[in-house]
Backbone as CSV, one residue per row, in Angstrom:
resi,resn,N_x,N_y,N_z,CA_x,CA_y,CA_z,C_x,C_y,C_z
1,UNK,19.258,2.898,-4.666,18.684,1.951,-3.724,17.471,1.294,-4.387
2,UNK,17.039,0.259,-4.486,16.142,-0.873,-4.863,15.162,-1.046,-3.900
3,UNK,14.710,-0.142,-2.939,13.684,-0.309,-2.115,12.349,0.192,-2.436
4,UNK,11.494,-0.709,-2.401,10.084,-0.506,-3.052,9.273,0.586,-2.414
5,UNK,9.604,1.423,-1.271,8.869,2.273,-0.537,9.873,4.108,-1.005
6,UNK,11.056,3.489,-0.930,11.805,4.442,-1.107,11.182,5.226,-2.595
7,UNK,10.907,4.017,-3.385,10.496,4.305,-5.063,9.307,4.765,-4.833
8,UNK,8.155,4.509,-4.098,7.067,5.061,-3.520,7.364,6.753,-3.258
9,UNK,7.865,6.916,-2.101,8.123,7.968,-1.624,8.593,9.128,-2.649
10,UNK,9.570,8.557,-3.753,10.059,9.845,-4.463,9.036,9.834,-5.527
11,UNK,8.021,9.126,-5.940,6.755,9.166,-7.079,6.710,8.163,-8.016
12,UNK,7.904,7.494,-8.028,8.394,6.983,-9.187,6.978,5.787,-8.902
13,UNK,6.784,4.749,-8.040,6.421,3.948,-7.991,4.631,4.585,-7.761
14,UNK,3.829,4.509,-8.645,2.208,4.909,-8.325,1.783,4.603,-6.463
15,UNK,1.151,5.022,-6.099,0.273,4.625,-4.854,-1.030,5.912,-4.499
16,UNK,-1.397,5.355,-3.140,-2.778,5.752,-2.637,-2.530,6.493,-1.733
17,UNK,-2.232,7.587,-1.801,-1.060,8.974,-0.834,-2.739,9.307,0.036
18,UNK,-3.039,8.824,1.439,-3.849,9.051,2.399,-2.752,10.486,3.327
19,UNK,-1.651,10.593,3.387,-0.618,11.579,4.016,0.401,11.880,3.968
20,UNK,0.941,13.096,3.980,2.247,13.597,4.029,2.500,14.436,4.135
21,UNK,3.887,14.728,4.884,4.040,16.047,5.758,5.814,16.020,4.873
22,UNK,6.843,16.347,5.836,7.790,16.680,5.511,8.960,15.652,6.119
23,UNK,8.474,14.544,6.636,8.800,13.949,7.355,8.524,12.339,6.916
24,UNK,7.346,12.095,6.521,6.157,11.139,6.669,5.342,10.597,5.386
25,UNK,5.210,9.447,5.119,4.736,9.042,3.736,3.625,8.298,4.145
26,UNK,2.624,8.432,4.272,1.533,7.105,4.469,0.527,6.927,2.701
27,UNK,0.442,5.394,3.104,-0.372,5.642,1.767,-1.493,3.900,1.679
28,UNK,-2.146,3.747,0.917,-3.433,2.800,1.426,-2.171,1.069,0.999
29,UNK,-2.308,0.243,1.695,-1.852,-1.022,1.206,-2.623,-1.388,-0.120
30,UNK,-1.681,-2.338,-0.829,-2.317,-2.743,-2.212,-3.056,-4.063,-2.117
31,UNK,-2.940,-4.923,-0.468,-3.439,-5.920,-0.024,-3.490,-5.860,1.115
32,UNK,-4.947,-4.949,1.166,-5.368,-4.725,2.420,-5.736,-6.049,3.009
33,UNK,-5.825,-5.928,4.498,-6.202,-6.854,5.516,-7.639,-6.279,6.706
34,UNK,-7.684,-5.695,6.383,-8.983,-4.963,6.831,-9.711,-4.012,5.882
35,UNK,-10.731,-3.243,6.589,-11.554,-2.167,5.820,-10.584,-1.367,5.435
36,UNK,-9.651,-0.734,6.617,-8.752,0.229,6.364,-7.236,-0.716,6.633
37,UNK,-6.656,-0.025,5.497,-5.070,-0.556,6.120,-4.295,0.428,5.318
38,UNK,-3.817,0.919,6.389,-2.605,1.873,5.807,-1.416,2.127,5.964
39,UNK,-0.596,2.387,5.234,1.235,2.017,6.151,1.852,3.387,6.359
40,UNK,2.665,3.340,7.208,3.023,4.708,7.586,4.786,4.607,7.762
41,UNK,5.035,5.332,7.056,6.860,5.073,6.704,7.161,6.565,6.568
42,UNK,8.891,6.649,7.258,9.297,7.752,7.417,9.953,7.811,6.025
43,UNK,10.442,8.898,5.575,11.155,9.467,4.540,12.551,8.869,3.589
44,UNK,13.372,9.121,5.269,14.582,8.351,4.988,14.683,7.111,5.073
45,UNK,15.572,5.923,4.467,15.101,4.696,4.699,16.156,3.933,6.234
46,UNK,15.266,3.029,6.850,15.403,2.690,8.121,15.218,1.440,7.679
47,UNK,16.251,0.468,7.797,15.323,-0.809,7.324,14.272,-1.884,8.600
48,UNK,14.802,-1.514,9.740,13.807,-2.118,10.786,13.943,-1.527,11.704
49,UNK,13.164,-1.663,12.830,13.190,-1.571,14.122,14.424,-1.890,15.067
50,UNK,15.051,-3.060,14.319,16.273,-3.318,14.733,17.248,-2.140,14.309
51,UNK,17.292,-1.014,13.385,18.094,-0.250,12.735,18.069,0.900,13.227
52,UNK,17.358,0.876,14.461,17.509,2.715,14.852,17.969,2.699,15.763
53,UNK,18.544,4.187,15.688,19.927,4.327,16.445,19.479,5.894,16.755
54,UNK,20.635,6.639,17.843,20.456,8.145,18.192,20.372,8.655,16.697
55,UNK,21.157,8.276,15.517,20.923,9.355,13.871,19.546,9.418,13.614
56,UNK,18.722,8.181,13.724,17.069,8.566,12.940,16.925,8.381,13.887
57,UNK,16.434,7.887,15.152,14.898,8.185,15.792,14.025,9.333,15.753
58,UNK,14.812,10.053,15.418,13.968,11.574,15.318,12.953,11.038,14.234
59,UNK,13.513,10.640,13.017,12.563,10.057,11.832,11.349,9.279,12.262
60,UNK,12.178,7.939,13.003,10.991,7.252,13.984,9.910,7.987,14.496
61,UNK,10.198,8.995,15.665,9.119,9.732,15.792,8.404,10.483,15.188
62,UNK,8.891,11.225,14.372,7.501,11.633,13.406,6.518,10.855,12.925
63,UNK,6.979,9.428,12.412,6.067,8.594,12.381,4.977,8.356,12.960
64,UNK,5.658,8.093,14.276,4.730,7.966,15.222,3.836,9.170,15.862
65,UNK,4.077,10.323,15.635,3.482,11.598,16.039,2.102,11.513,15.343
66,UNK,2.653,11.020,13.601,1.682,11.092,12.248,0.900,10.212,12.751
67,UNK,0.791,8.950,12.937,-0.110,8.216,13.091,-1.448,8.653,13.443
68,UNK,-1.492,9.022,14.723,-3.001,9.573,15.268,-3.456,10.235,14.267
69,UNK,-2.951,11.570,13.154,-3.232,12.051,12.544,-3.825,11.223,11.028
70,UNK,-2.816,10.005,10.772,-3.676,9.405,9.429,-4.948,8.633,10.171
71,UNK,-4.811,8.000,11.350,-5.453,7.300,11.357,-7.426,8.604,11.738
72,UNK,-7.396,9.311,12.018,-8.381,10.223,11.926,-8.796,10.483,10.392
73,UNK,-7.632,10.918,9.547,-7.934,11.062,8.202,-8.662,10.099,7.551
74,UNK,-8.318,8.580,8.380,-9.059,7.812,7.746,-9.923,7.407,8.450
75,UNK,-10.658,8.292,9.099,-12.000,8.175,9.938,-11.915,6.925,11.203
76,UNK,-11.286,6.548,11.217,-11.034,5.644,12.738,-11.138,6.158,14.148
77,UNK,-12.165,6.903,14.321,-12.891,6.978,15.526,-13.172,5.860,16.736
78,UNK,-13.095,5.148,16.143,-13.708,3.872,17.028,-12.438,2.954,17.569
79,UNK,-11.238,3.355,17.105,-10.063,2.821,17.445,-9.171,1.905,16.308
80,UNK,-7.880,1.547,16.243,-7.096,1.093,15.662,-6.282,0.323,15.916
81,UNK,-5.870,-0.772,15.070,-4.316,-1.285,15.631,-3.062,-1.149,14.749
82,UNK,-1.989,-0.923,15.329,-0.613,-0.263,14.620,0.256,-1.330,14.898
83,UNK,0.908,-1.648,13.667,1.461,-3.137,13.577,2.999,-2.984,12.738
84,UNK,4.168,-2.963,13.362,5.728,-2.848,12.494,5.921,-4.559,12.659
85,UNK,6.606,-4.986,11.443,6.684,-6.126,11.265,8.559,-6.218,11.622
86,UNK,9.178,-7.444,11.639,10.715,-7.412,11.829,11.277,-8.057,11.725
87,UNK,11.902,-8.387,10.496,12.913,-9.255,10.068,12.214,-10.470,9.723
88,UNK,12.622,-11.453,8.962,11.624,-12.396,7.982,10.898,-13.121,8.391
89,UNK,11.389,-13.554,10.409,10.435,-14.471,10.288,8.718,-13.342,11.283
90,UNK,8.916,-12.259,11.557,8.233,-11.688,11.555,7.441,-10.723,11.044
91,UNK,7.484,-11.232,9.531,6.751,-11.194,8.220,7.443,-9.900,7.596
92,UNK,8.482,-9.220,7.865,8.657,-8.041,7.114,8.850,-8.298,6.013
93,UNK,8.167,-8.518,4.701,8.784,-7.853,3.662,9.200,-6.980,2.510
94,UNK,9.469,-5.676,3.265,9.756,-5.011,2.500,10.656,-3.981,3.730
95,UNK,11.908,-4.276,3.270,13.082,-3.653,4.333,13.053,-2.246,4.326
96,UNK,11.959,-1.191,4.828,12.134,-0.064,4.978,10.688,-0.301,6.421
97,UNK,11.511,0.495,7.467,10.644,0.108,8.637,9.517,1.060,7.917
98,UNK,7.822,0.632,8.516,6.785,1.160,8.133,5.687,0.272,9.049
99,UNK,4.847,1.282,9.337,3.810,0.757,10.614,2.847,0.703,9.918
100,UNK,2.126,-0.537,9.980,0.707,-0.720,9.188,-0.683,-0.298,10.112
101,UNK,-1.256,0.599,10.024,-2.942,0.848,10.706,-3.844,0.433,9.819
102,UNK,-4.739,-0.459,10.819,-5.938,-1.642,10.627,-6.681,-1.013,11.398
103,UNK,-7.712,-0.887,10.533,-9.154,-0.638,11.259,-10.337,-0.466,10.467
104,UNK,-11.216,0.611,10.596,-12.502,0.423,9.951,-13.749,-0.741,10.156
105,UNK,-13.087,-1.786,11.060,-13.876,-2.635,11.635,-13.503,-3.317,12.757
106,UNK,-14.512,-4.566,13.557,-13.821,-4.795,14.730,-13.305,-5.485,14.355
107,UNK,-11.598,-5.554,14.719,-10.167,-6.495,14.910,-10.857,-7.797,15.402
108,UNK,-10.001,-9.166,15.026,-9.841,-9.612,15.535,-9.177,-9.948,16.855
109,UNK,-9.116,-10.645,17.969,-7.887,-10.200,18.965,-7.363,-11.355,18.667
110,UNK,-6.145,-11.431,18.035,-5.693,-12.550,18.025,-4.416,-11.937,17.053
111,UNK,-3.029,-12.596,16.661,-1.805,-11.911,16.447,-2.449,-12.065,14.516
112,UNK,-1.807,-10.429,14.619,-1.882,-10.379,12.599,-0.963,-10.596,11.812
């Protein structure tokens, strides 16, 4: 498979490993958009939101379990926003679903 997260996940590809469990890959963006930005992707590959089905959601949720947990690791006390992108014209690109957390400062309110 040719997926740039997948290559992440098994080592091959370098990154900024903020978490991981047995389940769960988070690691720092290489073009951040805030103080903090970090992406949070399950193991197996899912390519969107559109792609889950009764086989992974279980995957899905760990994700989402992890979150609260990176986003503490990365000191975000003060709150966060969690952002899955979907399909091209809603900026995904890179086809393995993965939730981006922004924070470390105040958000804008306005769409990212």
């Amino acid at each position: 498979m040719d997926c740039v997260f997948c290559k992440i996940i098994n080592g091959d590809i370098p990154s900024a490993k903020v978490y991981e469990n047995e389940y769960v890959y988070a690691f720092k963006d290489i073009n951040p958009n805030a103080k903090v930005h970090v992406l949070v992707v399950p193991k197996v590959h899912i390519e969107s939101i559109d792609s889950v089905d009764e086989e992974n959601i279980e995957a899905v949720s760990q994700v989402i379990k992890a979150i609260p947990t990176v986003a503490k690791e990365c000191g975000l006390s003060n709150g966060y926003r969690v952002i899955t992108n979907v399909g091209e014209d809603g900026g995904q690109t890179v086809k393995h679903i993965h939730f981006h957390i922004l924070g470390g400062e105040k958000l804008p309110v306005k769409l990212a």
